[in-house]
C-alpha positions in Angstrom: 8.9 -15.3 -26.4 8.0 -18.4 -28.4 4.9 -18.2 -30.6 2.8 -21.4 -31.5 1.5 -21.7 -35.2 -1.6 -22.8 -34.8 -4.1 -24.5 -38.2 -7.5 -24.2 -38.0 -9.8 -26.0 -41.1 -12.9 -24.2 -41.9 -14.5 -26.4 -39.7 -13.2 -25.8 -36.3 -14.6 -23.1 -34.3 -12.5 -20.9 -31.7 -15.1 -20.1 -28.5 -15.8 -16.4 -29.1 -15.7 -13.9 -26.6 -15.3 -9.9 -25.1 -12.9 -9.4 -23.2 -13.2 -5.1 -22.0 -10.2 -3.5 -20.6 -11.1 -0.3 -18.2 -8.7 2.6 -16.7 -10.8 4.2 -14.0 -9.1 7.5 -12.8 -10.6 10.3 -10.5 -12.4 7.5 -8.2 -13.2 7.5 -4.6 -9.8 6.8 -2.7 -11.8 5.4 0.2 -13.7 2.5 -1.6 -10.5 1.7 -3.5 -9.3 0.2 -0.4 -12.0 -0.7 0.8 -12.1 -4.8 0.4 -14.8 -5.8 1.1 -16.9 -2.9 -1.0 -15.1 -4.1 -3.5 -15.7 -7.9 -3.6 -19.7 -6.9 -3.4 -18.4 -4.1 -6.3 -17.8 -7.5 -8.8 -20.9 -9.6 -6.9 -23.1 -6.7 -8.3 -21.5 -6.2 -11.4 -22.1 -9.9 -12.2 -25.4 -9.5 -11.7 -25.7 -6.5 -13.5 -24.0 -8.1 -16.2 -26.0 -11.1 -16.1 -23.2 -13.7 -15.0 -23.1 -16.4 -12.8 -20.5 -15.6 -9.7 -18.3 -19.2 -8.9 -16.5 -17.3 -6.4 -14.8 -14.2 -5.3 -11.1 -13.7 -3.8 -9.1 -10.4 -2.6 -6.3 -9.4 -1.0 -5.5 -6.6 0.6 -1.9 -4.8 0.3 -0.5 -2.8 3.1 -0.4 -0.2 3.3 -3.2 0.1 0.4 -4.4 -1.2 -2.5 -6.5 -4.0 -3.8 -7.0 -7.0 -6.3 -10.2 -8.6 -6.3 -11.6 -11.4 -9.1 -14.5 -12.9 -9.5 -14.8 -16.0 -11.0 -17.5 -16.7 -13.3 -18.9 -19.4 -15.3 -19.0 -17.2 -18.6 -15.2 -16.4 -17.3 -13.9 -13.7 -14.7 -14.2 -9.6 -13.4 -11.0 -8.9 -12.2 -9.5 -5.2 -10.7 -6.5 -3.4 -9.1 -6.3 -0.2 -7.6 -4.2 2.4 -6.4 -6.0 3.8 -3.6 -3.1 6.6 -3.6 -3.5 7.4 -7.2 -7.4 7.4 -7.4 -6.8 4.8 -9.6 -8.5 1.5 -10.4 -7.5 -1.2 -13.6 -10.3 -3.5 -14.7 -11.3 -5.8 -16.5 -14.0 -8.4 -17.8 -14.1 -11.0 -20.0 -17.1 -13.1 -21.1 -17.3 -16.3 -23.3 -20.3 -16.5 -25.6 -23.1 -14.2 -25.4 -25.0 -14.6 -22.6 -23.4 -11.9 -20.4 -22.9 -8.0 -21.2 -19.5 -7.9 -20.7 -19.8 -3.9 -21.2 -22.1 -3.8 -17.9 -20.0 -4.9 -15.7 -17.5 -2.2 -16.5 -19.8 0.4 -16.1 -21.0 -1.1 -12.9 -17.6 -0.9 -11.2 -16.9 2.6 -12.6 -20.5 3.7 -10.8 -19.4 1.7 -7.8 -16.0 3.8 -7.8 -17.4 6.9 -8.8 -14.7 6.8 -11.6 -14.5 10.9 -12.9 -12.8 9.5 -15.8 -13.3 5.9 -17.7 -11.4 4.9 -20.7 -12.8 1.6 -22.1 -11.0 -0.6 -24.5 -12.9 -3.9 -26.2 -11.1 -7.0 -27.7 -13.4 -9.4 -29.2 -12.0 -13.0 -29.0 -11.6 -15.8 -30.9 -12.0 -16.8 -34.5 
């Protein structure tokens, strides 16, 4: 893996952003496969969120399983699951600070009806 050194002077600016990383374990088995509860799962978490939904794509795996993203203008709600495990992995990440980045995750996890959420938060940029 190459590395690229990168210079910044005092006066450039990196955009800053969150970008939330979610396990979701102990969820409902049925809406993990479930498509197209899913795709409205990330329309509504959006909203909740206060972001602006681009677009939404899925694809369904046989025989189960998700992946779903929604495209935002702040940036993208993606998520997998493991319909078999009771399992979902999650995440969101926002540019600037117009969107509550945290929302969305807890949005999907009701949506799931996640038993157990672990949560981890990366703030981006410099």
């Amino acid at each position: 893996m190459t590395f690229i050194s990168m210079q910044f002077s005092k006066a450039a600016t990196m955009p800053k952003g969150t970008h939330v990383i979610a396990e979701l374990a102990g969820c409902n088995q049925e809406v993990l496969n479930n498509e197209e509860l899913l795709r409205e799962g990330l329309r509504e978490a959006a909203q909740t969120a206060s972001a602006t939904v681009l677009s939404v794509h899925s694809h369904k795996f046989t025989p189960v399983g998700v992946t779903a993203f929604a495209l935002l203008a702040e940036s993208h709600i993606s998520i997998h699951t493991w319909p078999e495990l009771g399992y979902a992995a999650v995440d969101a990440f926002t540019c600037g600070q117009s969107m509550c980045t945290e929302l969305a995750i807890e949005s999907v996890a009701h949506a799931l009806n996640s038993k157990n959420t672990k949560v981890i938060t990366v703030k981006r940029g410099f």
